[in-house]
N, C-alpha and C positions, 0 to 999 in steps of 0.2 A: 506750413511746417516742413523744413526738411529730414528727411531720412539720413543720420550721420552713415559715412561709409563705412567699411568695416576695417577694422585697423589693425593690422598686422603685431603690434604691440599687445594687443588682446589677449589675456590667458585664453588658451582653447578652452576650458571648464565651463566657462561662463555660461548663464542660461539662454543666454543670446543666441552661443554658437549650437548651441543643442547638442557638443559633442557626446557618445557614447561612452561613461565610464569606464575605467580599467578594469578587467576584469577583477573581482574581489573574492570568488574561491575557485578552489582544485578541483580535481578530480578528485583526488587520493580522499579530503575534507567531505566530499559530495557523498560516495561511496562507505564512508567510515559511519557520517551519518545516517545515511539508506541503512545500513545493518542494523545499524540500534532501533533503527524504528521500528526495522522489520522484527526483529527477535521482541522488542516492546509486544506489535500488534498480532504475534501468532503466539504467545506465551500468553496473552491477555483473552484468546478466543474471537480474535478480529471486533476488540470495541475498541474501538480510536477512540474514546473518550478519556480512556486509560493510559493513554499517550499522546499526549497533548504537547508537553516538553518535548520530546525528543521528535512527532513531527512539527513542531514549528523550527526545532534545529535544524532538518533535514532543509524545510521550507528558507532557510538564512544561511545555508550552506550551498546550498543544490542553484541553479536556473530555472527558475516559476516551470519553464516546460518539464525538466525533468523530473522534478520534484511530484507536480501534480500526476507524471505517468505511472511515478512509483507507487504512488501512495493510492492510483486506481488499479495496480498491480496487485498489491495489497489486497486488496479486496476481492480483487477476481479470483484470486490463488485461493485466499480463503474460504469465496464462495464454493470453486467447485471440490475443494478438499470434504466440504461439510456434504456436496451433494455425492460423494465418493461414497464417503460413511452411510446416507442412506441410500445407497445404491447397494452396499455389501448385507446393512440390514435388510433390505427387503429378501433381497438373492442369498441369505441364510450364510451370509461367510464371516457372521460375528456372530456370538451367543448373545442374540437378540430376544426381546420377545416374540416375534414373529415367527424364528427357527424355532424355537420351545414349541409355542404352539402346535407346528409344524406334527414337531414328532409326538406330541403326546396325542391328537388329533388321531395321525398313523397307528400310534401302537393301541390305543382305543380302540381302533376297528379291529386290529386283527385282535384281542381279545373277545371282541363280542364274535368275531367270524365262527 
């Protein structure tokens, strides 16, 4: 069996030549997507179940690499925002129950003192 040569005549497309498609979005499309997702997944309390549409947009807008960086951005942010919050509760800088405690604890003593 011979192997035909390759022929100059050849669409480059072809599955043959394996060329690399043209690129098929922006930045500007990439970025417009990222925001909706993003405002989607911190408006929803970081559950990407709840935006499902807007990331598979991101995911048909974006480059597989930047898409999946966002979208584990996403998460990071979210995560250490929620470890923020109990970081402030513990350390009494929101009216938690913890700071409640705190002072009724405090001002208990000094009434029995």
């Amino acid at each position: 069996m011979e192997i035909p040569d390759k022929d100059a005549s050849q669409p480059t497309n072809t599955p043959q030549n394996k060329q690399i498609p043209k690129k098929s979005w922006t930045k500007a499309n990439c970025h417009a997507s990222r925001d909706i997702f993003y405002q989607c997944f911190y408006s929803n309390e970081g559950r990407e179940e709840q935006c499902k549409a807007e990331l598979e947009k991101m995911f048909a807008d974006c480059p597989m690499s930047w898409a999946k960086f966002y979208k584990g951005k996403a998460k990071a942010t979210h995560h250490v925002g929620e470890m923020d919050k109990l970081a402030d509760r513990i350390n009494g800088n929101i009216g938690s129950p913890l700071a409640k405690n705190k002072e009724g604890a405090s001002g208990g003593d000094a009434a029995a003192g």
